[in-house]
PDB file of N, H, CA, C and O in Angstrom:
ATOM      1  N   UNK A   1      74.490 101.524 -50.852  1.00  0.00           N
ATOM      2  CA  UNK A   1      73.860 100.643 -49.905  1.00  0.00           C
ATOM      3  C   UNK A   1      74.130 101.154 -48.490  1.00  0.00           C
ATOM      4  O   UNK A   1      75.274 101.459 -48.156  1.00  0.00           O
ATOM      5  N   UNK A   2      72.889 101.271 -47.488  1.00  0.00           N
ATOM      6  H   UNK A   2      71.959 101.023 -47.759  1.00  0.00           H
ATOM      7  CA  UNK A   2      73.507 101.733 -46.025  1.00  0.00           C
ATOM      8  C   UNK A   2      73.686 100.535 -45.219  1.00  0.00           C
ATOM      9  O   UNK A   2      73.385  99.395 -45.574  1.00  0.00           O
ATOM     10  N   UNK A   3      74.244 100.908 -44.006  1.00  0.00           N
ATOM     11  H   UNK A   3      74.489 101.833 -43.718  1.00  0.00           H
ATOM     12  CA  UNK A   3      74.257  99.788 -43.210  1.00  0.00           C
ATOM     13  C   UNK A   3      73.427 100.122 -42.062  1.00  0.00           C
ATOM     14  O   UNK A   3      73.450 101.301 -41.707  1.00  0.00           O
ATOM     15  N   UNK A   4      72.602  99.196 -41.332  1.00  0.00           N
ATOM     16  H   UNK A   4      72.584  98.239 -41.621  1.00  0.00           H
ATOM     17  CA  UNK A   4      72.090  99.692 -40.551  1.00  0.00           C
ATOM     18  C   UNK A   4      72.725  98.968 -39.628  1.00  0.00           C
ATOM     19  O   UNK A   4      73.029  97.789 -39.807  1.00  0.00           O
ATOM     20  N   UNK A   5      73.047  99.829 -38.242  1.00  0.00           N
ATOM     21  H   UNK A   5      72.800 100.787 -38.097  1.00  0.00           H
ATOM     22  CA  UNK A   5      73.342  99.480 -37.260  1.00  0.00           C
ATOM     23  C   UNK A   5      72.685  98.813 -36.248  1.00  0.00           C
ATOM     24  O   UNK A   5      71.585  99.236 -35.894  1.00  0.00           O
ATOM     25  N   UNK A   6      73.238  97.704 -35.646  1.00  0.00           N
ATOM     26  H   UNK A   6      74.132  97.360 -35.933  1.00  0.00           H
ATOM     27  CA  UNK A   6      71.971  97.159 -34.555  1.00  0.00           C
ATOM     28  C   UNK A   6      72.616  97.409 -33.018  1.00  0.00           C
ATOM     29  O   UNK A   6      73.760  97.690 -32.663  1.00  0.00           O
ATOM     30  N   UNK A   7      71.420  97.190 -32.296  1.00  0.00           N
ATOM     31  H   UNK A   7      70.490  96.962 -32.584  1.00  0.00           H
ATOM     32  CA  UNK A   7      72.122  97.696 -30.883  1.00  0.00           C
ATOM     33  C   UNK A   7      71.966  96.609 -30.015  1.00  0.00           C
ATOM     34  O   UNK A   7      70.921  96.165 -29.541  1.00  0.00           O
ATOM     35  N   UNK A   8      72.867  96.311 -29.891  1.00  0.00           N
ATOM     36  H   UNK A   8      73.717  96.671 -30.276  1.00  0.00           H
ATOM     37  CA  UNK A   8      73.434  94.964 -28.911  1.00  0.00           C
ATOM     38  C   UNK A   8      73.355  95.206 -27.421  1.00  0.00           C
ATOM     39  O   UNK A   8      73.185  96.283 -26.847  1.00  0.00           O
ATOM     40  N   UNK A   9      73.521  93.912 -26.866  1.00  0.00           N
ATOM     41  H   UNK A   9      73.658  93.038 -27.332  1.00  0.00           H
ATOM     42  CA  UNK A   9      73.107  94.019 -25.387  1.00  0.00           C
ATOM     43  C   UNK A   9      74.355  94.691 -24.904  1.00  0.00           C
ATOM     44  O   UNK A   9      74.262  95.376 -23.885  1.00  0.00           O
ATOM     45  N   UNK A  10      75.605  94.572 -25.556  1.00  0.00           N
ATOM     46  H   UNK A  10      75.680  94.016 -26.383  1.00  0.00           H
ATOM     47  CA  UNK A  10      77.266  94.976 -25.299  1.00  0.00           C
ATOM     48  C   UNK A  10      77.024  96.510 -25.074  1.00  0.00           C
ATOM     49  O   UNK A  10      77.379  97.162 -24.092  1.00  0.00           O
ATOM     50  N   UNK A  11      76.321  96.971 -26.227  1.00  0.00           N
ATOM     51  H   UNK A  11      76.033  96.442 -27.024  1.00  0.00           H
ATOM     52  CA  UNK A  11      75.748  98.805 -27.006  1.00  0.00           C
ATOM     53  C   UNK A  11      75.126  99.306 -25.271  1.00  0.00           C
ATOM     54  O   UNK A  11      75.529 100.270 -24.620  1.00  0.00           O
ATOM     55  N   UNK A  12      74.248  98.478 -24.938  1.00  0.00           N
ATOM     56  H   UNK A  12      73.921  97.695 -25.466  1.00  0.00           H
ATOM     57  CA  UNK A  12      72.804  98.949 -24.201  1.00  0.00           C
ATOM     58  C   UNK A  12      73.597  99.128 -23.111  1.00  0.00           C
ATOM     59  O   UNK A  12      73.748 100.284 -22.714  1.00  0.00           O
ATOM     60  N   UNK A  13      74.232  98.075 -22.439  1.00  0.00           N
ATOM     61  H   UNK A  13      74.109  97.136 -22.761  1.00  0.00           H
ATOM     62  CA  UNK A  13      75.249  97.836 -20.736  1.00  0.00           C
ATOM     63  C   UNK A  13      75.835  99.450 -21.226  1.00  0.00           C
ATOM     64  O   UNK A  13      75.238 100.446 -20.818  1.00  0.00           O
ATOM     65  N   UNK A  14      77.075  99.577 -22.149  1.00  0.00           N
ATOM     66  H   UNK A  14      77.560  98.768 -22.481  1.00  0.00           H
ATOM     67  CA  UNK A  14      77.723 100.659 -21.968  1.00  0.00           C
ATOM     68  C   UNK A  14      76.905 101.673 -21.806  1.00  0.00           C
ATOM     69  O   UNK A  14      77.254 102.395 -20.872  1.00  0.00           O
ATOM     70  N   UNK A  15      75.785 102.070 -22.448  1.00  0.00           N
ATOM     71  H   UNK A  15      75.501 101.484 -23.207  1.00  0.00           H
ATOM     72  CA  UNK A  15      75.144 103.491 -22.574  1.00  0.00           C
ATOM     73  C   UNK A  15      74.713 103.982 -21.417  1.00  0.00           C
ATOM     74  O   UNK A  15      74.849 105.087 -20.891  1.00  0.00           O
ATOM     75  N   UNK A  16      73.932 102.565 -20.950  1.00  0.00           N
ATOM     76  H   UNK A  16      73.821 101.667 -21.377  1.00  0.00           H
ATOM     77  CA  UNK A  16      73.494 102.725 -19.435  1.00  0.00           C
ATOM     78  C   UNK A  16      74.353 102.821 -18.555  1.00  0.00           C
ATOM     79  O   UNK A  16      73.998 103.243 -17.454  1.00  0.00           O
ATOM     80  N   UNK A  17      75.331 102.564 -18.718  1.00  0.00           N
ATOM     81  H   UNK A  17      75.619 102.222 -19.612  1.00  0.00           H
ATOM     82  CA  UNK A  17      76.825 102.996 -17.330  1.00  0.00           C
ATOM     83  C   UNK A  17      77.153 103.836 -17.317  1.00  0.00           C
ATOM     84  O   UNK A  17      77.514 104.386 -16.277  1.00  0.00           O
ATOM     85  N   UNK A  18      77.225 104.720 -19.212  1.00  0.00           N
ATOM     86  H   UNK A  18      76.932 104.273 -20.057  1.00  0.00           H
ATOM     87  CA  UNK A  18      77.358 106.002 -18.944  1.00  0.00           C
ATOM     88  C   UNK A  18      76.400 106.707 -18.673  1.00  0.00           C
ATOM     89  O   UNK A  18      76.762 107.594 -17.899  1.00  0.00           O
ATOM     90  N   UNK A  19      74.813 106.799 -19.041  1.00  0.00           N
ATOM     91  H   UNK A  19      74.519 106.079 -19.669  1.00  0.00           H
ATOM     92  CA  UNK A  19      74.128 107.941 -18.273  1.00  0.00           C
ATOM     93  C   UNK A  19      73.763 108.095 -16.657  1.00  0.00           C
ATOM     94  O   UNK A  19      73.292 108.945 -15.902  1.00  0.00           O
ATOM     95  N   UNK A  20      74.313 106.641 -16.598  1.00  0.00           N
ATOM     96  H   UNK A  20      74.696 105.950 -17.211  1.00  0.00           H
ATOM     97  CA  UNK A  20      74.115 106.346 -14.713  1.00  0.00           C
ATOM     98  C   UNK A  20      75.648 107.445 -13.752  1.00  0.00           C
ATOM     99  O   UNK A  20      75.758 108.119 -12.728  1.00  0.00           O
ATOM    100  N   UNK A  21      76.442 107.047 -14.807  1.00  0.00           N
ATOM    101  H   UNK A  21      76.352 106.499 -15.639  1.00  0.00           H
ATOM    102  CA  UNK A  21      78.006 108.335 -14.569  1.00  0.00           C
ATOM    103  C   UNK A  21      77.681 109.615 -14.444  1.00  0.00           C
ATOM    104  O   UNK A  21      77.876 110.407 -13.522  1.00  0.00           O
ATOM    105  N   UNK A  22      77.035 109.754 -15.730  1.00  0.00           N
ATOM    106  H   UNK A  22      76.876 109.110 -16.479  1.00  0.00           H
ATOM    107  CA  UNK A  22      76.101 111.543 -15.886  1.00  0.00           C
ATOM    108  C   UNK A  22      75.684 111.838 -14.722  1.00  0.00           C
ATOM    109  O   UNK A  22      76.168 112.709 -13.999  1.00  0.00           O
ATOM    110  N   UNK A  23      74.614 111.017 -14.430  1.00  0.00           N
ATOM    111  H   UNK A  23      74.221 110.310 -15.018  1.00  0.00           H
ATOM    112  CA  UNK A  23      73.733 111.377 -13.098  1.00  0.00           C
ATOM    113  C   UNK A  23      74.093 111.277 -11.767  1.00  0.00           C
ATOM    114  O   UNK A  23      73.558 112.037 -10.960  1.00  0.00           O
ATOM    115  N   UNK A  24      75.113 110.265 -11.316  1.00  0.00           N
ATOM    116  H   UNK A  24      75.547 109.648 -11.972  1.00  0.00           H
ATOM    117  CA  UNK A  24      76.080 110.803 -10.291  1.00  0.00           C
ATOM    118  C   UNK A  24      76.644 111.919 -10.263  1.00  0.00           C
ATOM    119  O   UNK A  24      76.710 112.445  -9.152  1.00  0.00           O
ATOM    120  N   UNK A  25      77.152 112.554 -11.270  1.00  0.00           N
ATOM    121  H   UNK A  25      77.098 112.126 -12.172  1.00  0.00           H
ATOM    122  CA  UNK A  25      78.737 113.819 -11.349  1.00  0.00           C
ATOM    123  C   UNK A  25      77.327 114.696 -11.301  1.00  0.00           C
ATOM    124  O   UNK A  25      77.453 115.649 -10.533  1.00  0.00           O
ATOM    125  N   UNK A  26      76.157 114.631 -11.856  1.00  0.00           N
ATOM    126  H   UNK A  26      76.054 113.857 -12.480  1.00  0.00           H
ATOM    127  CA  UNK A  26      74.889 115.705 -11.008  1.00  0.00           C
ATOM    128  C   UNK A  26      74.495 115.547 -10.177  1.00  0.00           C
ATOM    129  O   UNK A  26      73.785 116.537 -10.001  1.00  0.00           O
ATOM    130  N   UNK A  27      74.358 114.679  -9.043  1.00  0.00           N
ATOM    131  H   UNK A  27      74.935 113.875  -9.186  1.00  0.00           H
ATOM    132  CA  UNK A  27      74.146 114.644  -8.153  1.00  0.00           C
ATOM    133  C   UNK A  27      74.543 115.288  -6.823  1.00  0.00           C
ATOM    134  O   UNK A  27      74.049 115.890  -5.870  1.00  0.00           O
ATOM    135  N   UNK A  28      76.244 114.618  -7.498  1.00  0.00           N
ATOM    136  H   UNK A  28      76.646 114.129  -8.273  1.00  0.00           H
ATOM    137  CA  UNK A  28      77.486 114.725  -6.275  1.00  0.00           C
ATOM    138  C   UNK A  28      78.077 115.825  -6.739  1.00  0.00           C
ATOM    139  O   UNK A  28      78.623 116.394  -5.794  1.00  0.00           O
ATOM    140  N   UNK A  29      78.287 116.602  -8.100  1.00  0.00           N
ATOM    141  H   UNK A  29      77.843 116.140  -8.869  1.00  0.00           H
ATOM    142  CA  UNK A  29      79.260 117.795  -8.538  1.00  0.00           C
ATOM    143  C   UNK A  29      80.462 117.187  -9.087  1.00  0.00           C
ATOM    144  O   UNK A  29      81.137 117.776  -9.931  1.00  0.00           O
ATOM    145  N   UNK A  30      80.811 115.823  -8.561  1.00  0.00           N
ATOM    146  H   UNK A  30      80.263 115.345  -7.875  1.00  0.00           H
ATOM    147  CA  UNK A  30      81.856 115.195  -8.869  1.00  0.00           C
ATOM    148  C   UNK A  30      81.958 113.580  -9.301  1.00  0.00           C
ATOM    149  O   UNK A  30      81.017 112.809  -9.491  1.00  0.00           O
ATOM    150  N   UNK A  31      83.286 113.331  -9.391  1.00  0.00           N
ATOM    151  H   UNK A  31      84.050 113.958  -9.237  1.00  0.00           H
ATOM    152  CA  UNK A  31      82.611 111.624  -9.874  1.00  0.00           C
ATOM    153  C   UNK A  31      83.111 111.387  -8.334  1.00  0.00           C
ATOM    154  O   UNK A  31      83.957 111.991  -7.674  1.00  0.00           O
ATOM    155  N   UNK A  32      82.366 110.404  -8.050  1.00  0.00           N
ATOM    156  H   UNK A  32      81.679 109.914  -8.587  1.00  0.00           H
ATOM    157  CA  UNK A  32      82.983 109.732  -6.822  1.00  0.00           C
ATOM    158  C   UNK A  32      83.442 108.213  -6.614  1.00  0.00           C
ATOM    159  O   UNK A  32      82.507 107.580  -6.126  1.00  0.00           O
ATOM    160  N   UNK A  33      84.050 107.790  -6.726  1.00  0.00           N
ATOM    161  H   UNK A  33      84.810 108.305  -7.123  1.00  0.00           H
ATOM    162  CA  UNK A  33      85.546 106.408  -6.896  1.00  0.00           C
ATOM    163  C   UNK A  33      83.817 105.710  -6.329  1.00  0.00           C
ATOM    164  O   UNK A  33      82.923 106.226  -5.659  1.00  0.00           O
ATOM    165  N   UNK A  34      83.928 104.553  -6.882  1.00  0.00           N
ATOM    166  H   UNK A  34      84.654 104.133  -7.426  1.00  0.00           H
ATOM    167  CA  UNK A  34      82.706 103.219  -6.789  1.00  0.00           C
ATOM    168  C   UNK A  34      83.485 102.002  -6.059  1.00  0.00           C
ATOM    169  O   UNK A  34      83.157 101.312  -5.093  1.00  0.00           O
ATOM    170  N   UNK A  35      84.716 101.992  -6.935  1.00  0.00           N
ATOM    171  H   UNK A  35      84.982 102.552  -7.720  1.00  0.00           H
ATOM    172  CA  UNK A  35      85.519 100.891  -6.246  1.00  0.00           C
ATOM    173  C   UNK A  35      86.825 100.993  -5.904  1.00  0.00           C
ATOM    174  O   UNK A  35      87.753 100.573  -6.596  1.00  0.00           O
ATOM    175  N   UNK A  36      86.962 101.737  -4.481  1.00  0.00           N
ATOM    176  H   UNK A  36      86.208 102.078  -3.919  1.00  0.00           H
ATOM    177  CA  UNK A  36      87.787 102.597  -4.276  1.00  0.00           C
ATOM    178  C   UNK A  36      88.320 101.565  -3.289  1.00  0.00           C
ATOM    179  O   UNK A  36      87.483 100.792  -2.823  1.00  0.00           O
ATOM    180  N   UNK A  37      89.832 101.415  -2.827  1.00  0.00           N
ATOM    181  H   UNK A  37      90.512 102.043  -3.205  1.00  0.00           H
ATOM    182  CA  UNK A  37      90.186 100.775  -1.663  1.00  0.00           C
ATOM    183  C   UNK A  37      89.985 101.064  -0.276  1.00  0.00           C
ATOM    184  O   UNK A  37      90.414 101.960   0.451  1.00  0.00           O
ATOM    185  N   UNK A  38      89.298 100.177  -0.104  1.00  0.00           N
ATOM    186  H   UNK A  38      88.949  99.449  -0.694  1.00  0.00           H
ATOM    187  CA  UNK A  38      89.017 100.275   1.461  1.00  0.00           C
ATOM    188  C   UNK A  38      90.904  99.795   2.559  1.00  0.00           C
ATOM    189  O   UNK A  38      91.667  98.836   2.433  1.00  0.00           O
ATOM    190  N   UNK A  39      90.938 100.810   3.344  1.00  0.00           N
ATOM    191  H   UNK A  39      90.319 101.588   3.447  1.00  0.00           H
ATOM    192  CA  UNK A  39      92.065 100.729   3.938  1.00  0.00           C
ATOM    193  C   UNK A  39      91.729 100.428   5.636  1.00  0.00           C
ATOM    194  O   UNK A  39      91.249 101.036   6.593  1.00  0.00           O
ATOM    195  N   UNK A  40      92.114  99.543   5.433  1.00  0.00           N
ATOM    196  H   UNK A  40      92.504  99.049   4.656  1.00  0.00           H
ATOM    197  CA  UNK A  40      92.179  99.198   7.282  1.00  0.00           C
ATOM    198  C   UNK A  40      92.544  99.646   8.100  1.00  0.00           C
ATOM    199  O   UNK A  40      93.770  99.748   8.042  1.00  0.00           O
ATOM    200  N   UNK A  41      91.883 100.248   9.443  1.00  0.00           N
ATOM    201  H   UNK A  41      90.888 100.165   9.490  1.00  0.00           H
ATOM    202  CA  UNK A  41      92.904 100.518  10.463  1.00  0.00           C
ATOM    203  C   UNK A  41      93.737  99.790  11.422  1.00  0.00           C
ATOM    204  O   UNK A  41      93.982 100.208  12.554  1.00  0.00           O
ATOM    205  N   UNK A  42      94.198  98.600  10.896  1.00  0.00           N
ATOM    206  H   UNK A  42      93.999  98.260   9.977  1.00  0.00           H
ATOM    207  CA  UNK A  42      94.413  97.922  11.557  1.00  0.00           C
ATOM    208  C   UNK A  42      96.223  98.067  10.786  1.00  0.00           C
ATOM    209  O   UNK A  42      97.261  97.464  11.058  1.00  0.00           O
ATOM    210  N   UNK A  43      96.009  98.797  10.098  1.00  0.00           N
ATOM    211  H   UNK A  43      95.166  99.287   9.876  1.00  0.00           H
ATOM    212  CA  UNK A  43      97.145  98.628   8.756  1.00  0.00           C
ATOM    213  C   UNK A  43      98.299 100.061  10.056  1.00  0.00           C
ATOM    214  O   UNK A  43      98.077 101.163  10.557  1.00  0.00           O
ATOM    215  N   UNK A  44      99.285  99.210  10.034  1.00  0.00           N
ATOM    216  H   UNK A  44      99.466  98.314   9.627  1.00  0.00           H
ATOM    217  CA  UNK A  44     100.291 100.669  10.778  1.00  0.00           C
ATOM    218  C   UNK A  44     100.574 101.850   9.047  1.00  0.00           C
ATOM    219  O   UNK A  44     100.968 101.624   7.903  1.00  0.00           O
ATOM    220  N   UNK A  45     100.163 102.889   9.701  1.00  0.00           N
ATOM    221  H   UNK A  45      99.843 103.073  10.630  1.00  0.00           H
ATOM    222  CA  UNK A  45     100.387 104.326   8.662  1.00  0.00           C
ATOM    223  C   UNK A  45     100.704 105.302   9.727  1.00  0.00           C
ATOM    224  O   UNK A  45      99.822 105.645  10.514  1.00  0.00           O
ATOM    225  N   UNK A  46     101.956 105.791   9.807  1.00  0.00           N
ATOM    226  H   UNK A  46     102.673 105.512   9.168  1.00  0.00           H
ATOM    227  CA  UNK A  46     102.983 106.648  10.233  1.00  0.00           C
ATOM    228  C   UNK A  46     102.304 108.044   9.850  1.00  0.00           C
ATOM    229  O   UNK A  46     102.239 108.912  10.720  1.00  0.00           O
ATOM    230  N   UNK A  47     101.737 108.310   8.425  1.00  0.00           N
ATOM    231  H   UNK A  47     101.789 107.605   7.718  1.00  0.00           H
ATOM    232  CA  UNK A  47     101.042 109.432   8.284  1.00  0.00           C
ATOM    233  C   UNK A  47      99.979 109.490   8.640  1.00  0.00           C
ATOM    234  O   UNK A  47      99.574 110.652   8.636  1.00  0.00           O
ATOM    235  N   UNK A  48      99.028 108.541   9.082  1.00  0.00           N
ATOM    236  H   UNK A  48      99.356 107.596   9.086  1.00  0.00           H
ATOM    237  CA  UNK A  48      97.539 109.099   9.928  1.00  0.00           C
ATOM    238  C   UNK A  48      97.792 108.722  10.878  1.00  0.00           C
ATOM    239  O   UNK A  48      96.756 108.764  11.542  1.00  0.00           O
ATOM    240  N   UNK A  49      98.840 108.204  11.646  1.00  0.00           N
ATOM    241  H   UNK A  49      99.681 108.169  11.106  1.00  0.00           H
ATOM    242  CA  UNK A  49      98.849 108.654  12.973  1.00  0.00           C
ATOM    243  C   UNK A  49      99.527 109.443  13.246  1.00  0.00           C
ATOM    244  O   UNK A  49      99.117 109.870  14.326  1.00  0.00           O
ATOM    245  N   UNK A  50     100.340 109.947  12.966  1.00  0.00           N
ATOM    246  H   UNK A  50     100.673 109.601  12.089  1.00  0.00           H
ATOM    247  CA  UNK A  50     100.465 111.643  13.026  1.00  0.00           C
ATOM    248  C   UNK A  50      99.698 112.280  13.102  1.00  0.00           C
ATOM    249  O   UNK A  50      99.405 112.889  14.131  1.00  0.00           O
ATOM    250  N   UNK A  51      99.063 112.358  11.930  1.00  0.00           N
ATOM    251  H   UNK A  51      99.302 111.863  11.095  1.00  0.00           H
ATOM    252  CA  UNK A  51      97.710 113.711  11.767  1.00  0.00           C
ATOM    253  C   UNK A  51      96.625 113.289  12.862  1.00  0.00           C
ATOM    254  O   UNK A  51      95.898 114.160  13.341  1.00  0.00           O
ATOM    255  N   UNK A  52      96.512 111.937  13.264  1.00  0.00           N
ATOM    256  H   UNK A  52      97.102 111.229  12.875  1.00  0.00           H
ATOM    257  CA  UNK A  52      95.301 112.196  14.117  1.00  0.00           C
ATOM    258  C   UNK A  52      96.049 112.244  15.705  1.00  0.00           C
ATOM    259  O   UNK A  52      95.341 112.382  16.703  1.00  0.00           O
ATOM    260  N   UNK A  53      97.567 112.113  15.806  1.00  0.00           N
ATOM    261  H   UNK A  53      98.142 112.001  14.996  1.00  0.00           H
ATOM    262  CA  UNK A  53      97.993 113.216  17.067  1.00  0.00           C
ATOM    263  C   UNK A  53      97.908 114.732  16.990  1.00  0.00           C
ATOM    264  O   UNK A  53      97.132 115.427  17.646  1.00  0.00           O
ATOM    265  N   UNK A  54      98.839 115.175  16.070  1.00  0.00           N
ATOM    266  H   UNK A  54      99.469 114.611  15.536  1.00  0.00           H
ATOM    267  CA  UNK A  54      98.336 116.482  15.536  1.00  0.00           C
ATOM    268  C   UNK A  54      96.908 117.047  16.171  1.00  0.00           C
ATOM    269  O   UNK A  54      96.783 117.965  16.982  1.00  0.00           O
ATOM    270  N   UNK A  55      95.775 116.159  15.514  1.00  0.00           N
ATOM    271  H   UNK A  55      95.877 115.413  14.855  1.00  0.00           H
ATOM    272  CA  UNK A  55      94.393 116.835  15.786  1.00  0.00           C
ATOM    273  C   UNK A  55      94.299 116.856  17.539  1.00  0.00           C
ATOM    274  O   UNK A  55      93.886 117.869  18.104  1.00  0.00           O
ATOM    275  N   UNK A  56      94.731 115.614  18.332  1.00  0.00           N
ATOM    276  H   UNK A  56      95.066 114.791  17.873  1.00  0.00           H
ATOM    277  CA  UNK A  56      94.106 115.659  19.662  1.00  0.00           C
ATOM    278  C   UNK A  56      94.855 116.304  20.452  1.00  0.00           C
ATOM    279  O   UNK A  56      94.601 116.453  21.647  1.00  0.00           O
ATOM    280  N   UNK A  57      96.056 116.844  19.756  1.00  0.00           N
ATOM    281  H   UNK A  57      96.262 116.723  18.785  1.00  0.00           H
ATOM    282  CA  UNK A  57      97.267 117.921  20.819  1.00  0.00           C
ATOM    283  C   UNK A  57      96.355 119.083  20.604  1.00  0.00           C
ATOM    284  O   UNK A  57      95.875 119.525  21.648  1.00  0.00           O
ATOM    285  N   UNK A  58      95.903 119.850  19.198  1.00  0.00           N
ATOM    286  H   UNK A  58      96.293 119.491  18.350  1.00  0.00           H
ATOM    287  CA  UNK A  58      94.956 120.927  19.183  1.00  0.00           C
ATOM    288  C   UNK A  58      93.626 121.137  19.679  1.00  0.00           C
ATOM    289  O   UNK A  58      93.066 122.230  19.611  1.00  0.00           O
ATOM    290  N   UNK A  59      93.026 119.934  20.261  1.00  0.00           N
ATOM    291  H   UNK A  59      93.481 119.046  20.316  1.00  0.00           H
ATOM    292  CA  UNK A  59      92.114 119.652  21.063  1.00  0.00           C
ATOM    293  C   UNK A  59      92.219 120.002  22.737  1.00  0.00           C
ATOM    294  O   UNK A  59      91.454 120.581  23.508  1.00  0.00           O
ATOM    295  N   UNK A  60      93.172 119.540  22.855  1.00  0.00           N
ATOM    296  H   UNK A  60      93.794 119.069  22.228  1.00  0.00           H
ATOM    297  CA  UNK A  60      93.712 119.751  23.921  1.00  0.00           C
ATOM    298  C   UNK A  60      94.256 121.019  24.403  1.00  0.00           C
ATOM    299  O   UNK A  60      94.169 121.409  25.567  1.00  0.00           O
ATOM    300  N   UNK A  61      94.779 121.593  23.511  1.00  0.00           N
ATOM    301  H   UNK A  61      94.849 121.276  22.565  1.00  0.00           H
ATOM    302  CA  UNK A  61      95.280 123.335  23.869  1.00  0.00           C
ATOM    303  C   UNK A  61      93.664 124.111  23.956  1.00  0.00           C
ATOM    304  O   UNK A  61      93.412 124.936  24.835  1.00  0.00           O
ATOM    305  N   UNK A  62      92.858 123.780  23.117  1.00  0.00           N
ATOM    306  H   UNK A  62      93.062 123.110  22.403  1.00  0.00           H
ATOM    307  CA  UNK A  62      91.770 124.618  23.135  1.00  0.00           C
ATOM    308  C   UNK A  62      91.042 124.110  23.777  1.00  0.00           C
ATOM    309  O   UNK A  62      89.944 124.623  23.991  1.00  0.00           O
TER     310      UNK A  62
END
């Protein structure tokens, strides 16, 4: 006896998320984060403000 498989709306959502994945990573070459954290600048970070002194001291020499 076979079974036949049916394809559910659960089946259809996943397939379609993945060929929509496919076609980004061709688009872009890469995957690119969808729901990625957005970081505030309002947030104190010791390491980007460094680097963006860094950049305006080399601005400044040249």
């Amino acid at each position: 006896m076979t079974r036949i498989k049916t394809f559910t709306q659960r089946d259809y959502i996943k397939a379609n998320g993945r060929a929509s994945r496919l076609a980004e990573v061709e688009n872009h070459t890469r995957l690119v984060s969808i729901a990625g954290v957005y970081k505030s600048k309002k947030v104190y970070d010791r390491k980007r403000n460094k680097a963006e002194m860094e950049r305006a001291c080399l601005i400044c020499f040249l």
